[in-house]
Phi, psi and omega in degrees: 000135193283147177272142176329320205270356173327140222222165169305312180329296189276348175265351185283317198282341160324325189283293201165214192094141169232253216286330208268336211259325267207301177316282178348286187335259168016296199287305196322312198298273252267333198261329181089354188292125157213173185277155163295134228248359207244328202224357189284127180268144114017104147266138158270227216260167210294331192298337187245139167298146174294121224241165168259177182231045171255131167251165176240142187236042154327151160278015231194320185267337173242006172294305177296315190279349172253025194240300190288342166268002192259334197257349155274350188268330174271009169251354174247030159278312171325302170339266181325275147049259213282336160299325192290295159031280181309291191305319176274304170309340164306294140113019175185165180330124188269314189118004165298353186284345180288356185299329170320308168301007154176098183292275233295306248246291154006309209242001156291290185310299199274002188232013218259326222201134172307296162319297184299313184292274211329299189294328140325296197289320203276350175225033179332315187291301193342303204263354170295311186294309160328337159291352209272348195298336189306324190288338192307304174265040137333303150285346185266149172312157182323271193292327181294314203285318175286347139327288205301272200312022162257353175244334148325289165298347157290287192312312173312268182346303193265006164301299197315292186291324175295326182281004171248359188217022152283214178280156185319314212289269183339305180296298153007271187301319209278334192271327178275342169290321185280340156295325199290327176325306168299307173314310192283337165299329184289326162330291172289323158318307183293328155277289187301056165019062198063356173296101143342122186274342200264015168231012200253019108190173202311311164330274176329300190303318183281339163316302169311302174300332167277339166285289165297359163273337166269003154286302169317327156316284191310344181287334193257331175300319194288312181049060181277315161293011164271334175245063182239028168275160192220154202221315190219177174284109162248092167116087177308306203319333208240067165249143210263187193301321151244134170265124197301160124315137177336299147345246195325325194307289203309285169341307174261349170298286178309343173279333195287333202273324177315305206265341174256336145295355159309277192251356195238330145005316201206118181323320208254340206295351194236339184250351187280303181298325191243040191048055152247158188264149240271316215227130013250030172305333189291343184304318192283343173295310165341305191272338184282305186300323156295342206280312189304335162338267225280318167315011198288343162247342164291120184328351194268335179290033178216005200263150189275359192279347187277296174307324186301296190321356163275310178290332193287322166325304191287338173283299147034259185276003193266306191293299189239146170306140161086176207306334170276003183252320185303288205323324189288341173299309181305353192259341177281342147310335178279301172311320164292288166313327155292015163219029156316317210256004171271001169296304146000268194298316174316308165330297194294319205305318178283339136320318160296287158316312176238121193268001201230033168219037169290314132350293192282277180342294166291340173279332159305290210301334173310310199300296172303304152311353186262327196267307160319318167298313164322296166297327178300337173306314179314299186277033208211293165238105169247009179260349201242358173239177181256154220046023162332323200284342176281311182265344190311132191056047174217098188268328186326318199270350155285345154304290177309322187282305188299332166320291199272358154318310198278320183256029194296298190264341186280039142233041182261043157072356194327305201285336199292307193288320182314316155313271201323309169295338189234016183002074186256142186277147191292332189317154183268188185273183180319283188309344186298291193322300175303317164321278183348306189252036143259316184302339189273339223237315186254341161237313167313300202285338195277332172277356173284314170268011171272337199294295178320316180300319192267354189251039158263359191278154176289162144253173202294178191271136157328166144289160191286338203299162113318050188151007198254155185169135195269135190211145197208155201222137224190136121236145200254059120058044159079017167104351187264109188280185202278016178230035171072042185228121151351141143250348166001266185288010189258321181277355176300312246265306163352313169279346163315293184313287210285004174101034143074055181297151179286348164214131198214121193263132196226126153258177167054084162236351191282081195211045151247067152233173197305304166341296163272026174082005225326083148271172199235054192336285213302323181296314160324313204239352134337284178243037150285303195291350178043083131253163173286158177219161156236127161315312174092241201283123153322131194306337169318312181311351182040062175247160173268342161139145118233182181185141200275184201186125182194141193257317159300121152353100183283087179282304178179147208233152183254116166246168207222139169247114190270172223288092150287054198298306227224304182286187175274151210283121215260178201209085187277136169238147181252135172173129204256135174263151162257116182249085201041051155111327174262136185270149213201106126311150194200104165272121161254159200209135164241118196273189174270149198289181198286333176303319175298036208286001166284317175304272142039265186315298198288339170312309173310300218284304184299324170323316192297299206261337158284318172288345176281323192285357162257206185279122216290331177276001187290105158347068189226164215230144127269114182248100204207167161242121209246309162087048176216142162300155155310322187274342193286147207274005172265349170270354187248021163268356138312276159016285170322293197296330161119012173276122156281145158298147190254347167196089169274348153296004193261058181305339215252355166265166203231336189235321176267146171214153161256093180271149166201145159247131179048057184203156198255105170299105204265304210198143160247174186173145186197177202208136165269144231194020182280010150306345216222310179210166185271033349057119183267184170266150152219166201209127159219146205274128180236177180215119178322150168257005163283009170251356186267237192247134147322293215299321168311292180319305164337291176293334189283327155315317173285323186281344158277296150000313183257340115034276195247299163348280163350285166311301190305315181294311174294351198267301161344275180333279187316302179296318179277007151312270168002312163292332166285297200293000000 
């Protein structure tokens, strides 16, 4: 039964209308005429029945909404993922990339018409269950999985968003379900050392599919979604100080969802970015994002001193380094969460004035998200798409454009008129709370104390020999074995295989970001193996990645972005280990691809003058990828520097090499691995040289000599080419 106090007014803008229904609005506010706020149902369009709006807040109504939001959040983390897969082997646009689109086609089709969203809202358990097939493909190959999970995350998307643009009560939980929901995945990411646990093997996965079918139950029991359509203004008064425009809305709706698939995702994605190491900092990322939760009705999230503390956050983490750069993330993690839920209400509110551009509102915000997305691909390999020279290296303007996206409209006073007019406390309710603090009580802290428990652990002991240590050189191809699948435990157990080397160099390691899943090699396998790690360049540098491995004390690393005029940006760590008292310098290196040959040159050339410029008598190992023949004159600028080859007989490589200097070479060895990475490992065994035989010392001296001879003659050779030409 329609509430009495409904007015001509309020029934006209049901029919339709823009600027004259918005005027009504207007009047409506200032005349004070509003609807009864206690008992008013929902009419939709003349074609749909009128629905009730009590919802239930139940342990059982948010218990289903945090299950179905658990289960959209690891398919559409998944996603991205699984798409990059192609493009990097590819080493360009593969066209697996149009999968992206469709959502948008999707959020076309189901929001287009007053009947399909009725028919959407009303049937909400349908499309969770049909995302659930998304857990499915687990099994499946590289392009089957990215079907399914391309059809998974549509229908999971329009379960998720028809629950967010129902009537208040029904978004309200759907909306505090779905955050909490992340929060609690990330929880569990975070015991599994960035891993998704419910993709980390077959047990798990099914666990994941059991958990979401009872979530879909629970979805149907409760049948909150048979009375959430929302059609008309139930209530003018609690419409916000304004209804925002098409634009701006989609822009800051979409930034908001932008910045927390970004960034919120993944325990470490904030510390990574400003050299910190993710645990147990990441505990603070957690927490923020909830704490912005619950703040989430307080007038102050709506205030420009709230926006700023946001934009000051992105400078923050985009500018400075180290624990004041952390900070700002967390506080752009809060701040981002704490504004769901006036993004929310806006969204409905400009439904209620245009119920037939609901549509247009999501596909923009989708759009826009899809476009944030990109870029981050973009300004990251710009050497391999097209118009790279434009976006390279500059993740900053997605930072930023997504930051002031979110605070473009999210300081218009919102939560302020909402208090007043409906004069309500910001605390959230009882059930929001308790969820919360079982999630802090039942997942943060146990996973907060196994992490902490495994990185108090020892690793096994070195050898006893004295002066003797193994160094090893990799690339683990961004995590991927060669069939679209995690590589993780496979290079654990590899490194295992070759005898636990004691120093070990990782390329392609950077892969914490959206694209890739931000997931943490390097955190991983840190603390299986309980080594010291250096990450090397932080992710803002938009590098692909290197990383130290180091069983001995890492006293201190440099990192370097060498000299890239043309290529992609390569990444050096300089970093001297104390190896039971003697210091051992360690270089890792990813030079620039073979097209790039300037790049190259000057990269070699910056190796040269950082190893010439110490201590010429200092024990040192160079671990790199050089994308040179043996003979080539940028590897024999090693030479110069006073580097022995580690298998000069070994003609057949083209990208890894080991040089060491003033140090004694016992043995190399090395394995192709393409099960596992597109690449082999190689490893060579050395000896301090205060521990070795003169006579040995003796040669080695000469073998540097004929060496650096070597060099020096090509470098000859090289210039007076240079000079005829």
């Amino acid at each position: 039964m329609l509430g009495a106090g409904r007015t001509a007014e309020s029934r006209s803008l049901e029919r339709g209308g823009s600027a004259k229904q918005h005027d009504q609005v207007s009047h409506l506010r200032k005349g004070g005429r509003a609807a009864d706020k206690a008992g008013s149902e929902d009419r939709s369009a003349s074609s749909v029945p009128a629905l009730a709006t009590t919802v239930s807040w139940g342990v059982r109504g948010m218990l289903a909404d945090l299950l179905v939001g658990l289960t959209f959040w690891n398919v559409t983390t998944m996603f991205p993922d699984t798409i990059f897969y192609f493009p990097l082997f590819k080493m360009a646009i593969s066209g697996y990339e149009l999968a992206c689109t469709v959502q948008l086609i999707a959020l076309v089709c189901a929001f287009a018409s007053s009947r399909t969203r009725f028919v959407l809202t009303t049937h909400q358990p349908v499309f969770h269950f049909i995302s659930i097939v998304g857990f499915a493909s687990f099994y499946c190959g590289p392009a089957a999985k990215i079907m399914i999970l391309a059809v998974a995350e549509s229908f999971g998307g329009l379960c998720i968003w028809s629950a967010l643009t129902s009537n208040r009560q029904r978004r309200y939980r759907a909306m505090f379900g779905l955050v909490l929901s992340l929060v609690a995945l990330v929880c569990c990411k975070m015991a599994y050392i960035s891993l998704n646990p419910f993709w980390y093997n077959q047990f798990n996965n099914t666990i994941g599919i059991l958990l979401a079918v009872l979530g879909g139950l629970l979805l149907i029991l409760d049948g909150a979604y048979k009375n959430a359509l929302v059609k008309t203004i139930d209530g003018i008064e609690q419409l916000g100080p304004r209804v925002h425009g098409l634009i701006p809305l989609s822009i800051g709706y979409g930034s908001m969802w932008m910045i927390t698939r970004w960034m919120s995702t993944a325990h470490g994605v904030v510390a990574r970015w400003v050299d910190v190491y993710p645990f147990p900092a990441g505990i603070l990322c957690i927490l923020a994002t909830l704490i912005g939760l619950l703040l989430s009705r307080h007038p102050i999230v709506t205030t420009r001193i709230w926006a700023c503390l946001a934009v000051l956050g992105a400078i923050g983490l985009y500018f400075v380094s180290g624990p004041l750069g952390f900070l700002g993330g967390v506080l752009l993690l809060g701040v981002t969460a704490s504004s769901w839920l006036a993004y929310t209400d806006r969204v409905c509110d400009f439904i209620q004035v245009h119920p037939n551009s609901l549509w247009k509102l999501l596909t923009l915000a989708h759009a826009w998200v899809l476009l944030l997305e990109v870029l981050t691909v973009w300004v990251v390999a710009y050497n391999f798409v097209p118009g790279g020279t434009v976006t390279r290296e500059r993740v900053y303007l997605v930072l930023f454009a997504a930051t002031f996206g979110l605070c473009w409209v999210n300081m218009d006073g919102f939560n302020q008129h909402r208090a007043q007019s409906e004069r309500r406390s910001w605390i959230p309710r009882r059930e929001v709370l308790i969820t919360a603090g079982l999630i802090v009580v039942l997942l943060l802290a146990p996973a907060s104390v196994y992490r902490a428990q495994r990185q108090s652990g020892t690793p096994e002991p070195s050898p006893e020999i004295d002066g003797f240590f193994t160094a090893m050189i990799w690339t683990i191809h961004f995590g991927y074995d060669n069939y679209g699948e995690g590589n993780f435990d496979m290079v654990l157990d590899m490194i295992h295989r070759v005898g636990r080397p004691e120093i070990i160099g990782l390329l392609e390691t950077d892969l914490t970001r959206l694209f890739t899943g931000n997931r943490d090699l390097m955190e991983y396998l840190s603390e299986s193996l309980h080594y010291y790690e250096d990450y090397g360049p932080p992710t803002r540098d938009n590098t692909w990645g290197c990383g130290l491995l180091s069983y001995y004390p890492i006293e201190r690393a440099e990192r370097y972005l060498m000299p890239s005029p043309t290529g992609e940006l390569a990444p050096l760590i300089d970093a001297t280990v104390n190896i039971n008292g003697t210091l051992v310098d360690v270089l890792v290196a990813h030079f620039g691809n073979f097209e790039d040959t300037e790049d190259r040159r000057l990269q070699s050339e910056l190796v040269h003058n950082v190893t010439t410029s110490k201590d010429s008598d200092r024990p040192t190992i160079f671990l790199g990828y050089v994308v040179a023949r043996p003979s080539h004159e940028n590897v024999r600028k090693f030479y110069q520097a006073g580097f022995l080859d580690s298998a000069p007989h070994y003609y057949d490589r083209w990208c890894e090499y080991i040089f060491y200097k003033n140090v004694l070479l016992h043995e190399f060895s090395n394995e192709s691995v393409g099960r596992i990475s597109d690449t082999e490992w190689q490893k060579g065994y050395f000896q301090l040289s205060q521990f070795g035989d003169p006579a040995k010392l003796a040669q080695l001296d000469q073998l540097v000599d004929k060496y650096r001879m070597i060099g020096e003659n090509n470098a000859a050779a090289t210039g007076s080419r240079r000079a005829r030409q």
